[in-house]
C-alpha positions in Angstrom: 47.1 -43.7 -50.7 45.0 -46.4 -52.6 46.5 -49.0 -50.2 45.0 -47.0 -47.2 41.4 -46.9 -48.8 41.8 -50.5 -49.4 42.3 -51.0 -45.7 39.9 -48.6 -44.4 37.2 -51.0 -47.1 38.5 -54.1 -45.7 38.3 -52.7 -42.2 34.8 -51.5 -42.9 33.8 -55.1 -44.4 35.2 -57.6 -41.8 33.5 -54.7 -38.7 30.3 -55.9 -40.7 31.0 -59.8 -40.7 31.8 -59.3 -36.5 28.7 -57.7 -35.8 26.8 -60.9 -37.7 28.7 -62.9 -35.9 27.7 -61.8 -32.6 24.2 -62.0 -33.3 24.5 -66.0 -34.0 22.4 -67.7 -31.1 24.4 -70.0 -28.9 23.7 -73.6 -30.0 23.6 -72.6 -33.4 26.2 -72.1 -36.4 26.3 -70.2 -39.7 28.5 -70.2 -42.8 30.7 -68.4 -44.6 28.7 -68.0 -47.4 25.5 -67.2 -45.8 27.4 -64.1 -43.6 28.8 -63.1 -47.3 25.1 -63.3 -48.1 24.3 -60.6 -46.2 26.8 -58.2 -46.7 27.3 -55.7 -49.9 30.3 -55.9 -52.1 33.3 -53.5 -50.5 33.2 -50.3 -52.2 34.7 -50.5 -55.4 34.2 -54.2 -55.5 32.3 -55.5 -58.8 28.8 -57.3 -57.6 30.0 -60.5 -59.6 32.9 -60.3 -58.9 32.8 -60.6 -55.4 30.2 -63.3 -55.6 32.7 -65.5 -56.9 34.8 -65.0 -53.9 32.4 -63.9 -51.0 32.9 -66.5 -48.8 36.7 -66.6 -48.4 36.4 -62.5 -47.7 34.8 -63.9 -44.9 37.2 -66.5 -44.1 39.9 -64.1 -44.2 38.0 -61.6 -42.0 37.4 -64.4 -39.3 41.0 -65.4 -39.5 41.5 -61.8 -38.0 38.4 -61.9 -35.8 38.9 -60.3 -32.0 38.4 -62.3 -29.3 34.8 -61.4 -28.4 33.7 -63.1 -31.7 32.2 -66.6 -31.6 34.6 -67.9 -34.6 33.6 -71.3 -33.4 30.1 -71.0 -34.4 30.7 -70.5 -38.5 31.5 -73.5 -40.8 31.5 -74.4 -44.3 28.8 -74.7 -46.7 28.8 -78.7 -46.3 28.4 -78.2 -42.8 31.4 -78.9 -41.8 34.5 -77.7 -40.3 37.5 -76.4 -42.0 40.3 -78.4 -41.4 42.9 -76.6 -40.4 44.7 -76.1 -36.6 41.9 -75.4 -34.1 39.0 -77.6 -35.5 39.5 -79.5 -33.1 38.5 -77.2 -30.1 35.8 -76.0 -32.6 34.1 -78.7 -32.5 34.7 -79.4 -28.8 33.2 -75.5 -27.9 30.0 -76.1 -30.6 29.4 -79.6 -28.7 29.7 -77.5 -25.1 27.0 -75.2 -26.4 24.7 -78.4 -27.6 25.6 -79.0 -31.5 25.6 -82.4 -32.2 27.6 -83.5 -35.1 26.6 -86.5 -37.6 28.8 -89.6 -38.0 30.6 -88.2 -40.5 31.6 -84.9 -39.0 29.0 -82.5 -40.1 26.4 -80.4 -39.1 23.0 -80.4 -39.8 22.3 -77.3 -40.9 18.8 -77.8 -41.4 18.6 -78.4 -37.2 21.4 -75.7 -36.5 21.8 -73.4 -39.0 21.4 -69.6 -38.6 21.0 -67.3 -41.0 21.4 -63.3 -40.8 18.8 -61.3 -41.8 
């Protein structure tokens, strides 16, 4: 029983990181942390606790993302991608939609950032 409310709360979080992740314009990215920004603690999550970790909740929820969800469009705090298999097209799909990237790989986030509201 506990491990189906735990996966009803981490349905009901990473539905919440989705819908943010639709609203990011084209042309423009977001990051982990800021998404995590936005969204409350899953029930029976401790405030701090999940402050320490916030991001990589959203991480994990993106790893799982459907298809209709711009995963190309969040990065890491730095501004730059997370190295792992796909970057690559990442940054080929963020350059389609106009993000330019500095000589050392990252984004300005000052230029393109987004953050949700």
């Amino acid at each position: 029983m506990e491990r189906q409310a735990k996966s009803k709360r981490r349905a009901r979080f990473d539905a919440r990181v989705y819908t943010l992740c639709r609203q990011i314009p084209e042309g423009h990215v977001t990051t982990y942390g800021w998404i995590a920004s936005a969204i409350d603690p899953p029930l029976g999550m401790e405030p701090f606790a999940y402050d320490r970790i916030k991001a990589r909740w959203v991480g994990y929820a993106m790893a799982r993302c459907p298809e209709d969800v711009p995963w190309h469009r969040v990065i890491n705090s730095k501004g730059g991608l997370s190295l792992r298999p796909g970057h690559e097209h990442q940054k080929a799909l963020l350059e389609d939609e106009g993000v330019r990237f500095t000589a050392s790989g990252k984004v300005n986030l000052k230029q393109y950032g987004w953050k949700p509201s």
